[in-house]
C-alpha positions as CSV (number, residue, x, y, z in Angstrom):
1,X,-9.8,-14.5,-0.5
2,X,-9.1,-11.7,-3.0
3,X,-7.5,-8.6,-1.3
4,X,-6.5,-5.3,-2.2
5,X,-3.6,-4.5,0.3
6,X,-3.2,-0.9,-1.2
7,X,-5.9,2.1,-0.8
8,X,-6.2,5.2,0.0
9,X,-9.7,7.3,1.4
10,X,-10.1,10.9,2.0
11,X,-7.9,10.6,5.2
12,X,-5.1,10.7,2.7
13,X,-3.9,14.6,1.2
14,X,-4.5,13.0,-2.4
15,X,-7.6,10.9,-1.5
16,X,-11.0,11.2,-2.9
17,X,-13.1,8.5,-1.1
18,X,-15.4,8.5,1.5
19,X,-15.1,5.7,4.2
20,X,-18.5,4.1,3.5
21,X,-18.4,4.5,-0.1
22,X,-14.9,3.2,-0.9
23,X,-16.1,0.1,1.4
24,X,-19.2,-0.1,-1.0
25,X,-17.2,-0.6,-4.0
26,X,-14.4,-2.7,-3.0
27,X,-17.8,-4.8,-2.2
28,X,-19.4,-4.4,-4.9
29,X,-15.8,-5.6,-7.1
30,X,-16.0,-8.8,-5.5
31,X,-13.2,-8.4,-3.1
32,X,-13.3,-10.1,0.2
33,X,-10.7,-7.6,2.0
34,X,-9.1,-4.5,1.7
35,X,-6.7,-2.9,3.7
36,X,-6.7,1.0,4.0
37,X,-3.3,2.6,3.7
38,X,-3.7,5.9,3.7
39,X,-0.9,8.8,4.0
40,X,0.7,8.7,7.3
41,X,-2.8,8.4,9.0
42,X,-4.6,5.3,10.5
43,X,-7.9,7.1,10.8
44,X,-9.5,6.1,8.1
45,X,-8.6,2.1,8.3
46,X,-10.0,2.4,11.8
47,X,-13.5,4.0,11.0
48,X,-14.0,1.3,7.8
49,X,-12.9,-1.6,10.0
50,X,-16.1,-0.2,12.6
51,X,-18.4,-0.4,9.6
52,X,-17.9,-4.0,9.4
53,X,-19.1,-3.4,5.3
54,X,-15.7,-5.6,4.6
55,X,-13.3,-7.3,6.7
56,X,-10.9,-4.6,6.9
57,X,-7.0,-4.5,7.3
58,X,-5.4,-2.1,9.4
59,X,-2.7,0.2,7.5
60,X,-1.2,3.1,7.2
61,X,1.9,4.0,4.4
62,X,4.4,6.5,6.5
63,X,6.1,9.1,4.5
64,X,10.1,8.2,6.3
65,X,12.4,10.5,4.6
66,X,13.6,8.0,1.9
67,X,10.4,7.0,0.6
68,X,7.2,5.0,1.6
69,X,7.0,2.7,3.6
70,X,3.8,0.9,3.9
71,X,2.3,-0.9,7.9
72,X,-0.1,-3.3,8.3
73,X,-1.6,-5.0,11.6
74,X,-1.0,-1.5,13.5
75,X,-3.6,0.6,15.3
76,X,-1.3,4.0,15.5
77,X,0.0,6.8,13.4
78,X,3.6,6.9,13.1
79,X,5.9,9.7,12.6
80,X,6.3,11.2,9.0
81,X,9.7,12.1,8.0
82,X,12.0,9.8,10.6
83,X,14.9,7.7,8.6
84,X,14.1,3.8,7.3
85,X,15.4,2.7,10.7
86,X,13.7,4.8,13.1
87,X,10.4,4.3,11.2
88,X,10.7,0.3,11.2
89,X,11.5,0.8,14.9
90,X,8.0,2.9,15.2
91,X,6.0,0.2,13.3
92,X,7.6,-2.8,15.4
93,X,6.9,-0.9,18.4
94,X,3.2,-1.2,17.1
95,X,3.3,-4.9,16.4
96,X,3.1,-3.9,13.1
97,X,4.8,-5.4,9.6
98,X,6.7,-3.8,7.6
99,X,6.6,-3.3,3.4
100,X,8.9,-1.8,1.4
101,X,6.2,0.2,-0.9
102,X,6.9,0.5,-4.6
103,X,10.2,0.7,-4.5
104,X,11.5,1.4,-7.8
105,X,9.0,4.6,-8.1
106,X,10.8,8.2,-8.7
107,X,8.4,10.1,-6.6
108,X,8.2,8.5,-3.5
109,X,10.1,4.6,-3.4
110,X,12.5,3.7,-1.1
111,X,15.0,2.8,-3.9
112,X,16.8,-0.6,-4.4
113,X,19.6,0.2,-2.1
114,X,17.4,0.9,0.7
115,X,15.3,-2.2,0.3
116,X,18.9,-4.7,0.2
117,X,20.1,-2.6,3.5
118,X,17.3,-3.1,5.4
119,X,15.6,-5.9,6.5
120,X,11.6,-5.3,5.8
121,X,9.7,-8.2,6.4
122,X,7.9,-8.5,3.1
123,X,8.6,-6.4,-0.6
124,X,5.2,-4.9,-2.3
125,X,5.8,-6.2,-6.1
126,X,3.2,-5.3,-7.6
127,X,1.2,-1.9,-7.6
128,X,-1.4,-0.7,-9.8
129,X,0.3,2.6,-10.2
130,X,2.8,1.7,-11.4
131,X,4.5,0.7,-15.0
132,X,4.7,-2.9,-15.2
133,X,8.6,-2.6,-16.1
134,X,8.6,-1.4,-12.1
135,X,7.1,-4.4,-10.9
136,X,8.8,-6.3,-12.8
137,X,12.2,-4.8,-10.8
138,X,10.2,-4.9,-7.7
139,X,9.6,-8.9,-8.3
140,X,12.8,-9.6,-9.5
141,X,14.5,-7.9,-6.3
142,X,12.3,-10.0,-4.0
143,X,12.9,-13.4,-5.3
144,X,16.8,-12.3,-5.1
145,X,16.5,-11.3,-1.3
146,X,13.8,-14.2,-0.8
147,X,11.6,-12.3,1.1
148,X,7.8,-12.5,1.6
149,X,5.6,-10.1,-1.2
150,X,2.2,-8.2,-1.2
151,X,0.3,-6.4,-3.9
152,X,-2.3,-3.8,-3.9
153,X,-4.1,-1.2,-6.5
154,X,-2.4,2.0,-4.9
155,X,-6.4,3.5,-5.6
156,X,-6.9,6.9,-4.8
157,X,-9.9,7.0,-7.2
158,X,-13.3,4.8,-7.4
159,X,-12.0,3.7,-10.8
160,X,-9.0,1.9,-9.4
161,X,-10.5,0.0,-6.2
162,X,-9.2,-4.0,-6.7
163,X,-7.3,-3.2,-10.0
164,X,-4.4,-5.1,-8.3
165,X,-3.5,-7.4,-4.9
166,X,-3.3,-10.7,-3.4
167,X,-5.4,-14.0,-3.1
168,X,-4.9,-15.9,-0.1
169,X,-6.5,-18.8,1.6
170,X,-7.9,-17.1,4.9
171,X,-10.5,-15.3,6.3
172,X,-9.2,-13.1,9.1
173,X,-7.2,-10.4,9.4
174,X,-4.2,-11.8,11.3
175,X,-4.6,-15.0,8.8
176,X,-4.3,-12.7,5.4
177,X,-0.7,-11.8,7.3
178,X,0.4,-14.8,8.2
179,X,-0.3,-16.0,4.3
180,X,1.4,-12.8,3.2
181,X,4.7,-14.0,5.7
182,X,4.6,-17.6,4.8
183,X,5.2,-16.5,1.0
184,X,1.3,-18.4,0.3
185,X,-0.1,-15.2,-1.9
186,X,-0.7,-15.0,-5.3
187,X,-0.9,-11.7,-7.3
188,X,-3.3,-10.4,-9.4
189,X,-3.4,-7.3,-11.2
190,X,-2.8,-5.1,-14.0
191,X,0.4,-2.2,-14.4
192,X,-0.5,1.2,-15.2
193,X,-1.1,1.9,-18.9
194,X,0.1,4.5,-21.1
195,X,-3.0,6.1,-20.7
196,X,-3.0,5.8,-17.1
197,X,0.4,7.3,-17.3
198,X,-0.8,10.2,-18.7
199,X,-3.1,10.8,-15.9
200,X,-1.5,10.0,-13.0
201,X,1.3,12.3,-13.9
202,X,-1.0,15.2,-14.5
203,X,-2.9,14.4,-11.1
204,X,0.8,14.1,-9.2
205,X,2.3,17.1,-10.5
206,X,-1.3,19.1,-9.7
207,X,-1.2,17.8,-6.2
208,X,2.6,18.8,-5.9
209,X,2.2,22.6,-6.7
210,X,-1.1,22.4,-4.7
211,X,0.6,21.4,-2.0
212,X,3.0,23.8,-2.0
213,X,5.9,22.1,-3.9
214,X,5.8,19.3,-1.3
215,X,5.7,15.8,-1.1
216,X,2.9,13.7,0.6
């Protein structure tokens, strides 16, 4: 099973997909899952999973005051802006698991430190965002702390639906987990190019100062 374990739809601030159509092309790219994170909102992951386009995975990525953090197996929003351990709590409480998102990214990763001092129960390594000298640190750290590992594009645009994730041998939703936990995935992916780069800093910065000079 090839799964994206990383994207975002219009229920996130920066998202540009609609439900049905990011469902379409993650289809249409020959994945066989995908699991909707999108900005501190399970909306979104709920309404595809009802479509039954795709088997859908149940996610959310929490804004916690240090950085991302990303759930998956969860049917509830969780707080934005509560510290690592209070947002862990939240997601437990929810049955959910919990992912240290792109941890070496400036904007918005947790941060080495954070991801040694506490105990997530898998590491995301690889993230099509992000420059491949980042994923590298992210992989590096997880074999270190031998912890379980996921993968995902990060899309927030048609153009970048399956660009990275995961291929596992399963075919439910609780199964692509329990791979994920067992340390059975395999990556597959590409880092973000120079050109890429180039973009996704000019479409970051926009959002910022449309925002209002604040983070997502």
């Amino acid at each position: 099973m090839k799964v994206d374990m990383h994207i975002h739809s219009i229920y996130s601030p920066d998202g540009t997909l609609e439900i049905k159509e990011l469902l379409k092309i993650a289809k249409r790219k020959g994945l066989d899952a995908i699991a909707i994170t999108d900005h501190n909102e399970i909306k979104g992951a709920l309404q595809a999973k009802k479509m039954r386009i795709i088997p859908v995975i149940l996610g959310i990525e929490i804004s916690s005051r240090e950085g991302h953090i990303l759930a998956y197996g969860i049917d509830c929003n969780i707080p934005r802006d509560l510290s690592i351990e209070e947002t862990i709590e939240k997601i437990q409480d929810c049955s959910g698991i919990v992912v240290a998102a792109h941890p070496y990214r400036y904007w918005s990763g947790l941060g080495e430190e954070n991801v040694r001092r506490y105990n997530f129960d898998a590491i995301e390594i690889f993230n099509g965002r992000c420059k491949k000298r980042n994923n590298e640190k992210a992989k590096n750290l997880c074999v270190e702390l031998n912890r379980p590992f996921t993968a995902g594009s990060d899309a927030h645009f048609a153009d970048e639906v399956g660009k990275a994730g995961i291929i596992v041998n399963a075919y439910k939703q609780d199964d692509i987990i329990e791979e994920i936990l067992k340390k059975r995935a395999e990556i597959f992916g590409n880092s973000r190019s120079v050109t890429e780069t180039i973009r996704y800093v000019r479409r970051t910065v926009g959002g910022w100062i449309k925002r209002g000079f604040k983070k997502i």
